[in-house]
CHARMM internal coordinates of N, CA and C (Angstrom, degrees):
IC EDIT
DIST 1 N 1 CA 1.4416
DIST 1 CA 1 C 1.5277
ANGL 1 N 1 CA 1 C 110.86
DIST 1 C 2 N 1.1600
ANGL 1 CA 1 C 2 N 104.47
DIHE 1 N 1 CA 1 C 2 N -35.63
DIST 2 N 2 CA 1.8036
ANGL 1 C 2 N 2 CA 104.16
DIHE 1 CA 1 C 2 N 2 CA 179.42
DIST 2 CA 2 C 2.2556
ANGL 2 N 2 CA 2 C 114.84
DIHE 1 C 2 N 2 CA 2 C -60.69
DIST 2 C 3 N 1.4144
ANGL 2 CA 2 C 3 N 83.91
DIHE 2 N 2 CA 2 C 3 N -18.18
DIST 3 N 3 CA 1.4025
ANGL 2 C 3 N 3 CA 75.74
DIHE 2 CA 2 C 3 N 3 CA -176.75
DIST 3 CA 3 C 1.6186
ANGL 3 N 3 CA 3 C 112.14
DIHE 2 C 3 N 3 CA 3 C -113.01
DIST 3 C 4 N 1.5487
ANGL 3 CA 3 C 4 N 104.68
DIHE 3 N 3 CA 3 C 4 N 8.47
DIST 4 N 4 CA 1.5422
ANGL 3 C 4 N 4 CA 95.21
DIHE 3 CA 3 C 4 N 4 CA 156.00
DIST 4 CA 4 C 1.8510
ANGL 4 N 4 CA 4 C 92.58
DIHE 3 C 4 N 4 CA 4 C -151.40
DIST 4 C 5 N 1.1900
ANGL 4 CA 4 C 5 N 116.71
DIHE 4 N 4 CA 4 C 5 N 86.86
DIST 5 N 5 CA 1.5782
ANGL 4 C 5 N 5 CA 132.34
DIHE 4 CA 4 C 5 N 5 CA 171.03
DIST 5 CA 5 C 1.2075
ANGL 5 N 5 CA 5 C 111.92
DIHE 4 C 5 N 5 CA 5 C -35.67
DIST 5 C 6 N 1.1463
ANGL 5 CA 5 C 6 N 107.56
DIHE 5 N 5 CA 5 C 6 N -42.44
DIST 6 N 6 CA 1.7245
ANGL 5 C 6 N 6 CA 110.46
DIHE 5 CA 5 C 6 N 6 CA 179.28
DIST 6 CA 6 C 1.5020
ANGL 6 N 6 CA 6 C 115.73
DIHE 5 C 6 N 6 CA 6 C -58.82
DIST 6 C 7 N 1.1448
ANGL 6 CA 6 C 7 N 122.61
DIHE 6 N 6 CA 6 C 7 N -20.75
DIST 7 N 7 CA 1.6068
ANGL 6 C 7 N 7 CA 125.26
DIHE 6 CA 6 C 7 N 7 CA -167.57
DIST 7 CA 7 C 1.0850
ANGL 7 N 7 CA 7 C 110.99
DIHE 6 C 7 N 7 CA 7 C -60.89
DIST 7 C 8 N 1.7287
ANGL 7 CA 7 C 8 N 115.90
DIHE 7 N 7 CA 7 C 8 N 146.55
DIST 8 N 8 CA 1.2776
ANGL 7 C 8 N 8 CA 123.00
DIHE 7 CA 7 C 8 N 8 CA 168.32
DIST 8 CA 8 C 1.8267
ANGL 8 N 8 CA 8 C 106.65
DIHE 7 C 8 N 8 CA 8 C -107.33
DIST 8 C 9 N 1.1101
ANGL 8 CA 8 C 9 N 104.48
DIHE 8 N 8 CA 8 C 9 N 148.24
DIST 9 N 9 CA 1.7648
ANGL 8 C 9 N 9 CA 115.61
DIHE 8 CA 8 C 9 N 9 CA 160.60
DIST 9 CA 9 C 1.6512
ANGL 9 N 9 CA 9 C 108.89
DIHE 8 C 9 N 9 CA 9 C -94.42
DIST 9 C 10 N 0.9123
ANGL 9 CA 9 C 10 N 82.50
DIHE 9 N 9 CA 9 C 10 N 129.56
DIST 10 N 10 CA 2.2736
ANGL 9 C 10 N 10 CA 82.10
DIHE 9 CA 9 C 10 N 10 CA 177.82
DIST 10 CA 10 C 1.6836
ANGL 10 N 10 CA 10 C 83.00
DIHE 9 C 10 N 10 CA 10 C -113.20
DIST 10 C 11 N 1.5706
ANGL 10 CA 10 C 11 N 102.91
DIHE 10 N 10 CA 10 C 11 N 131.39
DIST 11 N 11 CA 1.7510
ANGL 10 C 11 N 11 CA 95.85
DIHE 10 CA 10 C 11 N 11 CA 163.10
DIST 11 CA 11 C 1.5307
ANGL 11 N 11 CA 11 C 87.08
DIHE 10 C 11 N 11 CA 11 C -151.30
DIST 11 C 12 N 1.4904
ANGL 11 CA 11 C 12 N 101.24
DIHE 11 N 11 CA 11 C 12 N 168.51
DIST 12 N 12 CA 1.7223
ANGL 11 C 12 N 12 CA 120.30
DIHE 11 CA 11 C 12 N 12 CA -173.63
DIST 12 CA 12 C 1.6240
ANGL 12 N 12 CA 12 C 79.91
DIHE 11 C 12 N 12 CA 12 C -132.39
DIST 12 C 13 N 1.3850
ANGL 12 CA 12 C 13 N 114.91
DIHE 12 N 12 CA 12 C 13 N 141.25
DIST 13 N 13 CA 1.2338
ANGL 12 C 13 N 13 CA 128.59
DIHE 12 CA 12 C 13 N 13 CA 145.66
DIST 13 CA 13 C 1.4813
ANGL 13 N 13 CA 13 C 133.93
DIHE 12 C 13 N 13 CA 13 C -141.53
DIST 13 C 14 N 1.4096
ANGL 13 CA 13 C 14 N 151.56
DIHE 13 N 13 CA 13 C 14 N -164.62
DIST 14 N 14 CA 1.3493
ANGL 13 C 14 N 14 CA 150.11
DIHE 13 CA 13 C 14 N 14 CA -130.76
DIST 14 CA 14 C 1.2951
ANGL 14 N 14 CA 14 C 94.77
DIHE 13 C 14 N 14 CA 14 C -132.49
DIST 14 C 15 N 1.2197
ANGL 14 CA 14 C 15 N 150.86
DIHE 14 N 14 CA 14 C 15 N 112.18
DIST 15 N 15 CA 1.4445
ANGL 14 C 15 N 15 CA 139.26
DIHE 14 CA 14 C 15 N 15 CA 159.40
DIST 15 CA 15 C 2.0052
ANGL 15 N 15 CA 15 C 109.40
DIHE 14 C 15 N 15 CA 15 C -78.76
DIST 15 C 16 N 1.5450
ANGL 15 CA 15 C 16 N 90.27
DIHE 15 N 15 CA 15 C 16 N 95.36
DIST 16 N 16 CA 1.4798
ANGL 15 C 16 N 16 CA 118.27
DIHE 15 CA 15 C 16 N 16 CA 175.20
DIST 16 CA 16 C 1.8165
ANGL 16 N 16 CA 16 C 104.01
DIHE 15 C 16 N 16 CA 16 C -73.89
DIST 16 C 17 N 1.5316
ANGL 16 CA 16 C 17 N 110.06
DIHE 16 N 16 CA 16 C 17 N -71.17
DIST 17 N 17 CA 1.7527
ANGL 16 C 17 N 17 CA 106.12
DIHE 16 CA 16 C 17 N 17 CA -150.59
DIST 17 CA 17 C 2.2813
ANGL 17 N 17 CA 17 C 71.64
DIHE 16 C 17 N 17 CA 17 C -123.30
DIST 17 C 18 N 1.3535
ANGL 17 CA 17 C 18 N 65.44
DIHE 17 N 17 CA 17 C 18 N 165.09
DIST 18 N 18 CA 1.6390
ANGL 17 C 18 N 18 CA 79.24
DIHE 17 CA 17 C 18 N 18 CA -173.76
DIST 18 CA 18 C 1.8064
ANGL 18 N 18 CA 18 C 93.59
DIHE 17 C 18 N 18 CA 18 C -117.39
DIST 18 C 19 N 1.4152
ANGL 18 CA 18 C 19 N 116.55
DIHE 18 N 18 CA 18 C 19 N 1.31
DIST 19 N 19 CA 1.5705
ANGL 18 C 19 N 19 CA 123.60
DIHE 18 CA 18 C 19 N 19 CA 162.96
DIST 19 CA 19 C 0.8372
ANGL 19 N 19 CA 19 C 124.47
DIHE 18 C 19 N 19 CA 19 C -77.18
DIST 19 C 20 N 1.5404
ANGL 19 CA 19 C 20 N 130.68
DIHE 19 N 19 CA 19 C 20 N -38.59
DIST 20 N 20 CA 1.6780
ANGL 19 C 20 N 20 CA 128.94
DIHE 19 CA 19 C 20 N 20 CA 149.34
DIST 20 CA 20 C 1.4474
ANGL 20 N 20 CA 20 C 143.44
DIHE 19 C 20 N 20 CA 20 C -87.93
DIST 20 C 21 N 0.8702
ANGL 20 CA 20 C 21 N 121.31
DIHE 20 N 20 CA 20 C 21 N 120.29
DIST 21 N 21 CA 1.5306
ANGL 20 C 21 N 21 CA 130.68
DIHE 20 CA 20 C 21 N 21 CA 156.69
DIST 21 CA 21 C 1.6366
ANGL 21 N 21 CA 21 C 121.93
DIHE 20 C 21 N 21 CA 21 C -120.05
DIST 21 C 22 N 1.5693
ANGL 21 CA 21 C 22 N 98.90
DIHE 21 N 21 CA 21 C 22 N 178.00
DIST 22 N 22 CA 1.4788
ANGL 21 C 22 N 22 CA 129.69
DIHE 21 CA 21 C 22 N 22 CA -171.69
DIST 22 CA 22 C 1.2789
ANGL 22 N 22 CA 22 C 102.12
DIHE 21 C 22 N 22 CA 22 C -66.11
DIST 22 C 23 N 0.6793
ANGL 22 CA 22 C 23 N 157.81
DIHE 22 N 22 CA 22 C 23 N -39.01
DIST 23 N 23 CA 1.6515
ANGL 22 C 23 N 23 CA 159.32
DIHE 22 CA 22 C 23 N 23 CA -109.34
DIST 23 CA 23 C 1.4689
ANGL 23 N 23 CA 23 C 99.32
DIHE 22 C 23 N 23 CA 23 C -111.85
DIST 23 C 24 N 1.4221
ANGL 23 CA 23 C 24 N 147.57
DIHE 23 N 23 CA 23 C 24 N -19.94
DIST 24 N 24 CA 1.0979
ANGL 23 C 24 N 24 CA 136.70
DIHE 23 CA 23 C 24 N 24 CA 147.66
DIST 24 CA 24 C 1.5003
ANGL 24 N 24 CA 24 C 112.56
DIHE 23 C 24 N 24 CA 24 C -52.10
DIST 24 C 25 N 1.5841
ANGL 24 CA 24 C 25 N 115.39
DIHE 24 N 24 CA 24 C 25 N -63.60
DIST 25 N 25 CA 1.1907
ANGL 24 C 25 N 25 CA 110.05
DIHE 24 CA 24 C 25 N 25 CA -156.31
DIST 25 CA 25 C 1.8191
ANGL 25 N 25 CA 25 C 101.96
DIHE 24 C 25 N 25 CA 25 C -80.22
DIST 25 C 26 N 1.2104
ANGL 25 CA 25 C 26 N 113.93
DIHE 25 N 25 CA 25 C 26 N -26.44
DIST 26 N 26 CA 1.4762
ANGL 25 C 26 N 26 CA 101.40
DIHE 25 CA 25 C 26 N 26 CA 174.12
DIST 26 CA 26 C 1.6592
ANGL 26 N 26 CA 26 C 109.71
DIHE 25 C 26 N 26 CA 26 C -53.04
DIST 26 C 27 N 1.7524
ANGL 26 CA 26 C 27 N 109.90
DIHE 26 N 26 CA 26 C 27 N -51.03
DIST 27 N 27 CA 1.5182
ANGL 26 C 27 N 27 CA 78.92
DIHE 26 CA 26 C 27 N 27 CA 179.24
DIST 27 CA 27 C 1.4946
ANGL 27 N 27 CA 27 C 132.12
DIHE 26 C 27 N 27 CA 27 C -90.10
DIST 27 C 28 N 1.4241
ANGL 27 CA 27 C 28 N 114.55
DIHE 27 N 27 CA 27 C 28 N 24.15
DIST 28 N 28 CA 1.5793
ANGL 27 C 28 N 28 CA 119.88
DIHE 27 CA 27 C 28 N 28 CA 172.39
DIST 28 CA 28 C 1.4583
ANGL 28 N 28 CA 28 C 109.63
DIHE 27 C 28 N 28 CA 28 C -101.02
DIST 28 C 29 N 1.1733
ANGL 28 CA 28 C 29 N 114.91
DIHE 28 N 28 CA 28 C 29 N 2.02
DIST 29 N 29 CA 1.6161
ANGL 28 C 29 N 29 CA 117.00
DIHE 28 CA 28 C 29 N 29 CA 170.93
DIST 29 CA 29 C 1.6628
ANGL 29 N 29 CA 29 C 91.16
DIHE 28 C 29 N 29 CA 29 C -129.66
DIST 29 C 30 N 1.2677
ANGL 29 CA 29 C 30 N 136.44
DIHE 29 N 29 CA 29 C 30 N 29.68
DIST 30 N 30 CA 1.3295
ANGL 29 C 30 N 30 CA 125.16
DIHE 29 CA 29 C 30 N 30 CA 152.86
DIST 30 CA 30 C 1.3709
ANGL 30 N 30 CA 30 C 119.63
DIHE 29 C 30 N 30 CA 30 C 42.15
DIST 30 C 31 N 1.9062
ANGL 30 CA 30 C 31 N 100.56
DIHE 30 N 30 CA 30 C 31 N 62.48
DIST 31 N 31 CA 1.6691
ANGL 30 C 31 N 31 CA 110.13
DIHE 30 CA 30 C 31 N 31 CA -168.44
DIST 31 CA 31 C 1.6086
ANGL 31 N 31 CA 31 C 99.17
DIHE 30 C 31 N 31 CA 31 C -144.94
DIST 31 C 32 N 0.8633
ANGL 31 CA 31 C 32 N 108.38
DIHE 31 N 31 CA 31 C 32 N 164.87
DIST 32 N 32 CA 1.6258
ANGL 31 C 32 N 32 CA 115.81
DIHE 31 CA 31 C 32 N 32 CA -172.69
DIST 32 CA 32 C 1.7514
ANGL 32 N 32 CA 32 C 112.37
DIHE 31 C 32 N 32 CA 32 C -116.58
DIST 32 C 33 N 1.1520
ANGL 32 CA 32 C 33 N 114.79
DIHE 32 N 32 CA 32 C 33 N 155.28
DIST 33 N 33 CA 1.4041
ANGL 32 C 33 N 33 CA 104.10
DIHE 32 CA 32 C 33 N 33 CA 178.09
DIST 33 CA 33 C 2.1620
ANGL 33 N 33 CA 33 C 102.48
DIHE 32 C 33 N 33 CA 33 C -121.19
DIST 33 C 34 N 0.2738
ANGL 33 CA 33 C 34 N 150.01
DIHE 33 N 33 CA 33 C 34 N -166.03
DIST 34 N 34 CA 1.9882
ANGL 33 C 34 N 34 CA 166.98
DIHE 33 CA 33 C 34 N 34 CA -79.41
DIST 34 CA 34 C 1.4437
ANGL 34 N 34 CA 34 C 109.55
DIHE 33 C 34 N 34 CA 34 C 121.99
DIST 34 C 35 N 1.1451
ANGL 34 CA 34 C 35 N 128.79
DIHE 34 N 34 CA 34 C 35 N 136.50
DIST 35 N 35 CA 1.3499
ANGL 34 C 35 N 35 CA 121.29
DIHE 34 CA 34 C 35 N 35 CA 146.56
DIST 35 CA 35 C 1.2231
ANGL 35 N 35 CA 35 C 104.60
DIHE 34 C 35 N 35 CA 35 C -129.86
DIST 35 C 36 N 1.8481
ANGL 35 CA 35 C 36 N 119.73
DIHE 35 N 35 CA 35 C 36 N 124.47
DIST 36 N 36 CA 1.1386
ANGL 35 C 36 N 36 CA 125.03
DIHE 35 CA 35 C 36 N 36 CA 160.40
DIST 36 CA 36 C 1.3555
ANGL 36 N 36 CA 36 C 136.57
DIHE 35 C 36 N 36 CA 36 C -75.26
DIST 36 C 37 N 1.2886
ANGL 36 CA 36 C 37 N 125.29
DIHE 36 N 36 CA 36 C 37 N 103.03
DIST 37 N 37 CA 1.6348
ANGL 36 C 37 N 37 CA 107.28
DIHE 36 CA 36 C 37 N 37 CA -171.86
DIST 37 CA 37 C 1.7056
ANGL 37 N 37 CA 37 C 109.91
DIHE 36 C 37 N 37 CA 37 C -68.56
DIST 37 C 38 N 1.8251
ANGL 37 CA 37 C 38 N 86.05
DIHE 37 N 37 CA 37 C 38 N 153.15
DIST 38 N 38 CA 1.7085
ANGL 37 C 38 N 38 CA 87.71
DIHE 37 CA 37 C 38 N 38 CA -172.45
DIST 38 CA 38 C 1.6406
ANGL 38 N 38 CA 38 C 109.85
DIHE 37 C 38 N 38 CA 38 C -54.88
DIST 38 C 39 N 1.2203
ANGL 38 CA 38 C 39 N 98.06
DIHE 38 N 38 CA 38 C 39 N -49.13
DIST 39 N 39 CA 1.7445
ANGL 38 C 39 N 39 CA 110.45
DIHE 38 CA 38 C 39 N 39 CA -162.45
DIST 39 CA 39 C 0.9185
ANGL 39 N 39 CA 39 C 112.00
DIHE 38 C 39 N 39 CA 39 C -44.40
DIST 39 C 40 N 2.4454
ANGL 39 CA 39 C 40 N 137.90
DIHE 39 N 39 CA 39 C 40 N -16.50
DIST 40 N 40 CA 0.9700
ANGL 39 C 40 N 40 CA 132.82
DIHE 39 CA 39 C 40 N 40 CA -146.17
DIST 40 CA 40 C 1.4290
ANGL 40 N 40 CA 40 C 77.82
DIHE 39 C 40 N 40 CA 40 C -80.88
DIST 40 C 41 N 1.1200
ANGL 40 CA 40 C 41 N 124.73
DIHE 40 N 40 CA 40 C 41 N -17.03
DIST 41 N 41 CA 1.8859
ANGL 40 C 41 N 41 CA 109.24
DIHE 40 CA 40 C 41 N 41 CA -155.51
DIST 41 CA 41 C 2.0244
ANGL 41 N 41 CA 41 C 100.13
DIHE 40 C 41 N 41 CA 41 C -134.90
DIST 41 C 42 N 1.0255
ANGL 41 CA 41 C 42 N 98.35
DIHE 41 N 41 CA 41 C 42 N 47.63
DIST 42 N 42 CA 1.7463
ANGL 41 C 42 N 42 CA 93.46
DIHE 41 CA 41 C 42 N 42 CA -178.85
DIST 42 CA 42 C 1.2489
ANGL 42 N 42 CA 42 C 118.93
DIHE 41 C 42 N 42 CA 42 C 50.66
DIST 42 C 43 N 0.9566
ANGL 42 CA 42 C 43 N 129.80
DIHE 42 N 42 CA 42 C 43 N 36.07
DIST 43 N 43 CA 1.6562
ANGL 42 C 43 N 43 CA 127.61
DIHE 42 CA 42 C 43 N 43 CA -174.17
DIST 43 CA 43 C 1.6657
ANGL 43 N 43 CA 43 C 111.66
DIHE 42 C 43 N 43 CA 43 C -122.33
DIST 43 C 44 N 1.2196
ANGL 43 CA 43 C 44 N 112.62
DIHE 43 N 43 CA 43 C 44 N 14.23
DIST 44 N 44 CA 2.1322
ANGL 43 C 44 N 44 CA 107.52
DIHE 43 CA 43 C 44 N 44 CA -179.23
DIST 44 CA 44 C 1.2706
ANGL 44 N 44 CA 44 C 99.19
DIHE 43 C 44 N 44 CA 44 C -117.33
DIST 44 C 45 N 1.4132
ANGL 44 CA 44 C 45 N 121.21
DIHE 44 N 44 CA 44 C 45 N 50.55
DIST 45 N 45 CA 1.4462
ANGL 44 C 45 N 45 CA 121.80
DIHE 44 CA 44 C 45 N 45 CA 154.50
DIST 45 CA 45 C 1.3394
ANGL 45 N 45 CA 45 C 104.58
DIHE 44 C 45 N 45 CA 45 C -116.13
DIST 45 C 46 N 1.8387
ANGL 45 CA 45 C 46 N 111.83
DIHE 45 N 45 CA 45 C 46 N 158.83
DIST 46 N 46 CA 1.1566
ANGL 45 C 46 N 46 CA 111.23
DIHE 45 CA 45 C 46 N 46 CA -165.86
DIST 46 CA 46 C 1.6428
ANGL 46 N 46 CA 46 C 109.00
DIHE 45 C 46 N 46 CA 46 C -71.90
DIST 46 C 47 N 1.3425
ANGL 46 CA 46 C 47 N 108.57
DIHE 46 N 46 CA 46 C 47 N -35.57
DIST 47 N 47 CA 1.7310
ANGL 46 C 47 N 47 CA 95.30
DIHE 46 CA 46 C 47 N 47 CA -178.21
DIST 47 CA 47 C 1.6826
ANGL 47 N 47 CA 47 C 112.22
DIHE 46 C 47 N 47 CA 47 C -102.60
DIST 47 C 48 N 1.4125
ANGL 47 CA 47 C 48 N 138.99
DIHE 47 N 47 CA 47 C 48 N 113.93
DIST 48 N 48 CA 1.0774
ANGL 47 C 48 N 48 CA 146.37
DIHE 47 CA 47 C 48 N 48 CA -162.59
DIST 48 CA 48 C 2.0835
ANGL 48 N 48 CA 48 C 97.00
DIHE 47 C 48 N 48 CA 48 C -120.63
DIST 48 C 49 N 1.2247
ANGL 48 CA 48 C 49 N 94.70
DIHE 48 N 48 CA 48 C 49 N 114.16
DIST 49 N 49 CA 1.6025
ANGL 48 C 49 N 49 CA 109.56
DIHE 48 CA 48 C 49 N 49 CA 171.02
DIST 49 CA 49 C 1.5603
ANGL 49 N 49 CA 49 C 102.73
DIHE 48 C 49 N 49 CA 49 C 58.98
DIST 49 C 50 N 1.4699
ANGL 49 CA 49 C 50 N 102.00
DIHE 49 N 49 CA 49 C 50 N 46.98
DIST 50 N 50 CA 1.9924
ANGL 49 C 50 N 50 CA 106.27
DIHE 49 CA 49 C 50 N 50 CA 167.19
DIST 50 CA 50 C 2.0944
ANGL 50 N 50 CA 50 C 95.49
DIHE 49 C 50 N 50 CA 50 C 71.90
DIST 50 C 51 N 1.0876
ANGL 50 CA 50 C 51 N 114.74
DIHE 50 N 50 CA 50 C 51 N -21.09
DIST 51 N 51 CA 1.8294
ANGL 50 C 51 N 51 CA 99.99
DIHE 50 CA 50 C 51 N 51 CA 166.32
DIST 51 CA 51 C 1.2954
ANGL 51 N 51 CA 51 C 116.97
DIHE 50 C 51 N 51 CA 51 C -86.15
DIST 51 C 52 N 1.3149
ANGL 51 CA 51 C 52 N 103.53
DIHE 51 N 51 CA 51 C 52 N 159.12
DIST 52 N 52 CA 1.6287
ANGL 51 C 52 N 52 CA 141.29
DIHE 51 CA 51 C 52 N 52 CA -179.67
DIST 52 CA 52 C 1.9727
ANGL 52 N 52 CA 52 C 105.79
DIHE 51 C 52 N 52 CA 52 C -59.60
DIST 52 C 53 N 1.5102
ANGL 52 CA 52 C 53 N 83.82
DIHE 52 N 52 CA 52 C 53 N -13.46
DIST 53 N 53 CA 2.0726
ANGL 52 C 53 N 53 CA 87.28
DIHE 52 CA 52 C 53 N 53 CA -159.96
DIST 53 CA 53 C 1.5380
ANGL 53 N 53 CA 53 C 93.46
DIHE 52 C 53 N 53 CA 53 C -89.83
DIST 53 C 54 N 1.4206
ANGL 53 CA 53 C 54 N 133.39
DIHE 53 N 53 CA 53 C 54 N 134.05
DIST 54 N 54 CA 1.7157
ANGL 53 C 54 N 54 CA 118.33
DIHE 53 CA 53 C 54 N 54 CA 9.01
DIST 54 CA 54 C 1.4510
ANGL 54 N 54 CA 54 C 119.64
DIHE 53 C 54 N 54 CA 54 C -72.38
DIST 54 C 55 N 1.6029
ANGL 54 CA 54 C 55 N 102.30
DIHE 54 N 54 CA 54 C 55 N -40.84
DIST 55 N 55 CA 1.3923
ANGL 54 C 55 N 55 CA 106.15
DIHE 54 CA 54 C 55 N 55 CA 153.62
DIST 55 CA 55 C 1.5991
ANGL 55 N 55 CA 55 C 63.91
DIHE 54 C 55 N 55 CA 55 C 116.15
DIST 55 C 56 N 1.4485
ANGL 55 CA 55 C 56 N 93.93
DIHE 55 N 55 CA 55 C 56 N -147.37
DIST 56 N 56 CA 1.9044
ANGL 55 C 56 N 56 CA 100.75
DIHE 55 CA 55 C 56 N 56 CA -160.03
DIST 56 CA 56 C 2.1542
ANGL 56 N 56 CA 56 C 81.11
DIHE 55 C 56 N 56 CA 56 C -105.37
DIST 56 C 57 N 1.5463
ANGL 56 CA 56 C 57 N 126.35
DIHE 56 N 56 CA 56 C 57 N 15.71
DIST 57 N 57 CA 1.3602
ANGL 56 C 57 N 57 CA 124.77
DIHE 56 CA 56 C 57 N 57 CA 166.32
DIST 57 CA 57 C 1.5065
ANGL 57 N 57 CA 57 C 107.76
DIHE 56 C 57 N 57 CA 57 C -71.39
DIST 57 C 58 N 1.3485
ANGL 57 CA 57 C 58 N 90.32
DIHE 57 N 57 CA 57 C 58 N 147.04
DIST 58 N 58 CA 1.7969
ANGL 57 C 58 N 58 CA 102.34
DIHE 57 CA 57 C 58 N 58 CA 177.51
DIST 58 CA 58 C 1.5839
ANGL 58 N 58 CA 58 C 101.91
DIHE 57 C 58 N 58 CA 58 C -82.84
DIST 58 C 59 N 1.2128
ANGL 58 CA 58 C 59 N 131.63
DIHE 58 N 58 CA 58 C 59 N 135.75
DIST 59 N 59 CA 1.7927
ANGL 58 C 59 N 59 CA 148.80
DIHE 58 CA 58 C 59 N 59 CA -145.99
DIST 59 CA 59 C 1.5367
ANGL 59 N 59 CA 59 C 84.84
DIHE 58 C 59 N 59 CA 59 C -156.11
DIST 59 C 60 N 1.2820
ANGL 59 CA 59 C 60 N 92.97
DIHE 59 N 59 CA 59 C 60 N 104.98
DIST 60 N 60 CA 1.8406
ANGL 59 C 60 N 60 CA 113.79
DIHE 59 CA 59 C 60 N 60 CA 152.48
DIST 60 CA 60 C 1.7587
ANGL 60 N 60 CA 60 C 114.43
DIHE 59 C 60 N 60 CA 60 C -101.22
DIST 60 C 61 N 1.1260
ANGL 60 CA 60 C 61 N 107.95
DIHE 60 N 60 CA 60 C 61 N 134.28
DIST 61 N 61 CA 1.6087
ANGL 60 C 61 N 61 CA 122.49
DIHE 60 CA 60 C 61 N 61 CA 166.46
DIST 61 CA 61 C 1.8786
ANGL 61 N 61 CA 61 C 104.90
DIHE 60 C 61 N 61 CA 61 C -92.08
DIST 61 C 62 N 1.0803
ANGL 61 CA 61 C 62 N 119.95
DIHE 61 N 61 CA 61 C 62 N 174.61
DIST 62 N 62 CA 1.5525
ANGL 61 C 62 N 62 CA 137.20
DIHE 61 CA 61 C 62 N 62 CA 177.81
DIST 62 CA 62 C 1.0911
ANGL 62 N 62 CA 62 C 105.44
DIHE 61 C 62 N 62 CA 62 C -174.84
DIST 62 C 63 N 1.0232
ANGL 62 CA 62 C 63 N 113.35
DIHE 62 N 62 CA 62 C 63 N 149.55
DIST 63 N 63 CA 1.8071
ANGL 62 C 63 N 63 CA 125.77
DIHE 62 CA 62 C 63 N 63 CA 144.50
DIST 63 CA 63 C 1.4865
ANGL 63 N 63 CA 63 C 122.35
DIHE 62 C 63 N 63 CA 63 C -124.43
DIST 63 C 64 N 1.4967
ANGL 63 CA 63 C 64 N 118.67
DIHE 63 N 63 CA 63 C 64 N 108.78
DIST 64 N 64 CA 1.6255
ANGL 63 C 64 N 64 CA 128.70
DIHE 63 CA 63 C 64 N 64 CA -153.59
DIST 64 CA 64 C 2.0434
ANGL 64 N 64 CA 64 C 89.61
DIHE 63 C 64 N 64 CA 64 C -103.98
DIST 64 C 65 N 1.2379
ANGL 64 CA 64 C 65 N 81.48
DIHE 64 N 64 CA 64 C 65 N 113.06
DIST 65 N 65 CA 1.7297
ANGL 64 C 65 N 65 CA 104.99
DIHE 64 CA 64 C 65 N 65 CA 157.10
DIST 65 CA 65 C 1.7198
ANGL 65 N 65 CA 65 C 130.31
DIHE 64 C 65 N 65 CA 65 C -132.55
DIST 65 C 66 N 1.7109
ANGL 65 CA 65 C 66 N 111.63
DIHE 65 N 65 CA 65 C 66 N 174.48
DIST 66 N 66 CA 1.0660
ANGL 65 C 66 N 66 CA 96.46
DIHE 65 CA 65 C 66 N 66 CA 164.73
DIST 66 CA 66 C 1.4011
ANGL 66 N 66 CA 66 C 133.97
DIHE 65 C 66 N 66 CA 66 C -58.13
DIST 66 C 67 N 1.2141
ANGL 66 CA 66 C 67 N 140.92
DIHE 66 N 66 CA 66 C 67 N 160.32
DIST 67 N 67 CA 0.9794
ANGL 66 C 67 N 67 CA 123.37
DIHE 66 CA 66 C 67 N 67 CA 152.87
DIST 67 CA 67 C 1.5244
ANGL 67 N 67 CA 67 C 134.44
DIHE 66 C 67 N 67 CA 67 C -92.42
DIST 67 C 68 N 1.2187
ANGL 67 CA 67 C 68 N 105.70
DIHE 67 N 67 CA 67 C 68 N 143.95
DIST 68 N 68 CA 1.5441
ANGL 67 C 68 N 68 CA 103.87
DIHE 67 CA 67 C 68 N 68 CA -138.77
DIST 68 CA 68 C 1.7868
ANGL 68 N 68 CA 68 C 109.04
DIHE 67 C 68 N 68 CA 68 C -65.48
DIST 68 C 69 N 1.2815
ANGL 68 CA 68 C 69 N 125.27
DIHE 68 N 68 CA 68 C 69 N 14.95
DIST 69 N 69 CA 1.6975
ANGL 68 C 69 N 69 CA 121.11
DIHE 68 CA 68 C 69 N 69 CA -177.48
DIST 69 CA 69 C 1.6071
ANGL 69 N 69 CA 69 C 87.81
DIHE 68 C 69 N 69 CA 69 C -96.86
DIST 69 C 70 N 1.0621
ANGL 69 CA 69 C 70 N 106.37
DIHE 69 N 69 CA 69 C 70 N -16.02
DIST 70 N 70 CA 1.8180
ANGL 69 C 70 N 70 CA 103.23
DIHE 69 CA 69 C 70 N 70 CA -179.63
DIST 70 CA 70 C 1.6490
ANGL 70 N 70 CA 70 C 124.43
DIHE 69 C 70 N 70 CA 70 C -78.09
DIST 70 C 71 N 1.8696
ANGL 70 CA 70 C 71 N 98.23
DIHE 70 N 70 CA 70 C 71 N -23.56
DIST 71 N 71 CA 1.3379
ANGL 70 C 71 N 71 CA 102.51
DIHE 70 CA 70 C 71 N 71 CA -175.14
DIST 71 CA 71 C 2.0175
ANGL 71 N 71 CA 71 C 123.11
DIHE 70 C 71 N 71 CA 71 C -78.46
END
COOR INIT
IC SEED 1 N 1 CA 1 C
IC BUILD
């Protein structure tokens, strides 16, 4: 990321413990997070392209960048 600042991370992950999150390390590496909701794009139904995934699991999207006082 340092050698192209502009980059985005797109990630989906599993909401396991509702005790951890990002939010420390976003702000000790001075980065911002996004949250995309599924629904913007048809994707928060339980069966997506004939699979079982998300399933009846809670599925978060993000997109992790700098944050922009850093750029």
């Amino acid at each position: 990321m340092q050698k192209n600042p502009k980059v985005q991370l797109w990630s989906t992950y599993q909401i396991r413990s509702a005790d951890w999150s990002l939010e420390a390390l976003l702000y000790k590496w001075d980065m911002k997070c996004v949250h995309i909701p599924l629904e913007s794009f048809d994707a928060d139904k339980e069966d997506i392209a004939e699979s079982v995934l998300p399933g009846r699991h809670t599925v978060e999207m993000l997109v992790i960048s700098f944050a922009k006082d850093s750029l």
